[in-house]
C-alpha positions in Angstrom: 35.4 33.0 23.0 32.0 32.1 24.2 29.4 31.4 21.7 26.3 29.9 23.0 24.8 27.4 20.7 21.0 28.0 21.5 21.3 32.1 21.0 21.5 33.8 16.8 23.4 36.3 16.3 23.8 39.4 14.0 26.6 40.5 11.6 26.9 43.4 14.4 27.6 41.5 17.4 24.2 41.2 18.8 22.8 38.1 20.5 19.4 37.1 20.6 17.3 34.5 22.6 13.9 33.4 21.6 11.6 33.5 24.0 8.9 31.0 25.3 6.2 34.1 25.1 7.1 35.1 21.0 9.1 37.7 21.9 12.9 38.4 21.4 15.6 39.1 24.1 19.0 40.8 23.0 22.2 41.8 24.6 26.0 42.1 22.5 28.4 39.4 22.6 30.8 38.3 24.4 32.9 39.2 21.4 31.7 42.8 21.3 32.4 43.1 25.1 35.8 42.3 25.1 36.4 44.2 21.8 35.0 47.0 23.3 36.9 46.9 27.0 35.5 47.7 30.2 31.9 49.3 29.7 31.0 53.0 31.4 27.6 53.8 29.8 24.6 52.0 28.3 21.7 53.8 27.0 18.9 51.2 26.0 15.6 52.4 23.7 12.4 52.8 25.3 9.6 50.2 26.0 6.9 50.7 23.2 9.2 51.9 20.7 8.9 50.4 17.1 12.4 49.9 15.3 13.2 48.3 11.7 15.5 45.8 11.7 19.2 46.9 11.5 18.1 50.4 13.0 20.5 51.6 16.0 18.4 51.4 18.7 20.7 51.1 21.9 24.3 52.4 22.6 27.2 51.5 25.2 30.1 53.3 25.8 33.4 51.7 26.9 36.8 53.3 28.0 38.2 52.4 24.6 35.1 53.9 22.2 31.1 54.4 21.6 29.5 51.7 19.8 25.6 51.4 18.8 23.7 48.6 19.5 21.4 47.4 16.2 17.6 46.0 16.2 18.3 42.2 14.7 14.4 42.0 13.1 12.0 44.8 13.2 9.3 45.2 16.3 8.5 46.8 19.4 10.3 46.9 22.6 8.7 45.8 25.4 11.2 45.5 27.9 14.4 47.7 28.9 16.9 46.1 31.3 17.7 48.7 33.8 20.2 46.9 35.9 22.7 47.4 32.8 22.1 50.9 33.0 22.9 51.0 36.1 26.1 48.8 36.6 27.1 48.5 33.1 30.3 46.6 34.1 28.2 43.4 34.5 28.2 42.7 30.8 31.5 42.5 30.9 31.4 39.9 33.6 28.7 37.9 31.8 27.4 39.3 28.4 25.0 36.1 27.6 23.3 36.7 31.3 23.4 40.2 31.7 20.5 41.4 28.4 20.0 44.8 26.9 15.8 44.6 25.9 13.4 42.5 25.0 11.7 42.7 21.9 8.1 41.6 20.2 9.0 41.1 17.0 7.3 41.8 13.4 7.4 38.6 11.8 8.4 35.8 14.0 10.0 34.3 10.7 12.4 37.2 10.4 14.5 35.3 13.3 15.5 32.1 10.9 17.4 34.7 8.8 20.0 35.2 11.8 23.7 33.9 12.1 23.2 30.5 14.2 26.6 29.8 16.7 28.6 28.0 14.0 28.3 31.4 11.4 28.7 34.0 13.8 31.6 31.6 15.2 33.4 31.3 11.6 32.2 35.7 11.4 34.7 36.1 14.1 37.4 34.1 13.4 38.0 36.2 10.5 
């Protein structure tokens, strides 16, 4: 399983990338991918929406089942990734390089409180 060690992650299987600019960028996991199967349909929020953290904000659809995608902090969306709309099978291919929005978030110290690599990795194993 891949598990990036520079990303946190959520209790949900979210992953999240701090970016050089303050904001946040989020996709799932690799392990929610492959738990899921081969994706059909993603529906991502739209840019200037405000969410709290742990709202569903995003949804993808797979063969298998429907799964919603969860705010990791509280902010505003600034960026949608189309693409993954589009050709939603290229999360499957690469989850980490293929992102779901982006993400200015509330309080830049809300981040800290998500699961590094080593937690989400010991999350998962269970």
């Amino acid at each position: 399983m891949n598990v990036p060690a520079e990303l946190k992650y959520t209790q949900s299987h979210e992953w999240i990338r701090a970016e050089s600019d303050g904001t946040l960028t989020i996709g799932i996991t690799d392990h929610a991918q492959e738990a899921l199967g081969d994706l059909v349909f993603i529906e991502l929020p739209q840019v200037g929406r405000k969410v709290a953290a742990g709202e569903a904000c995003a949804v993808v659809e797979s063969v298998k089942a429907a799964s919603d995608v969860y705010a990791p902090v509280a902010g505003e969306v600034v960026a949608a990734n189309n693409e993954v709309v589009d050709a939603p099978e290229k999360v499957n291919a690469d989850a980490y390089a293929n992102w779901f929005y982006r993400l200015k978030p509330a309080s830049a110290g809300d981040v800290a409180k998500l699961l590094d690599a080593a937690a989400y990795t010991k999350l998962i194993a269970c």
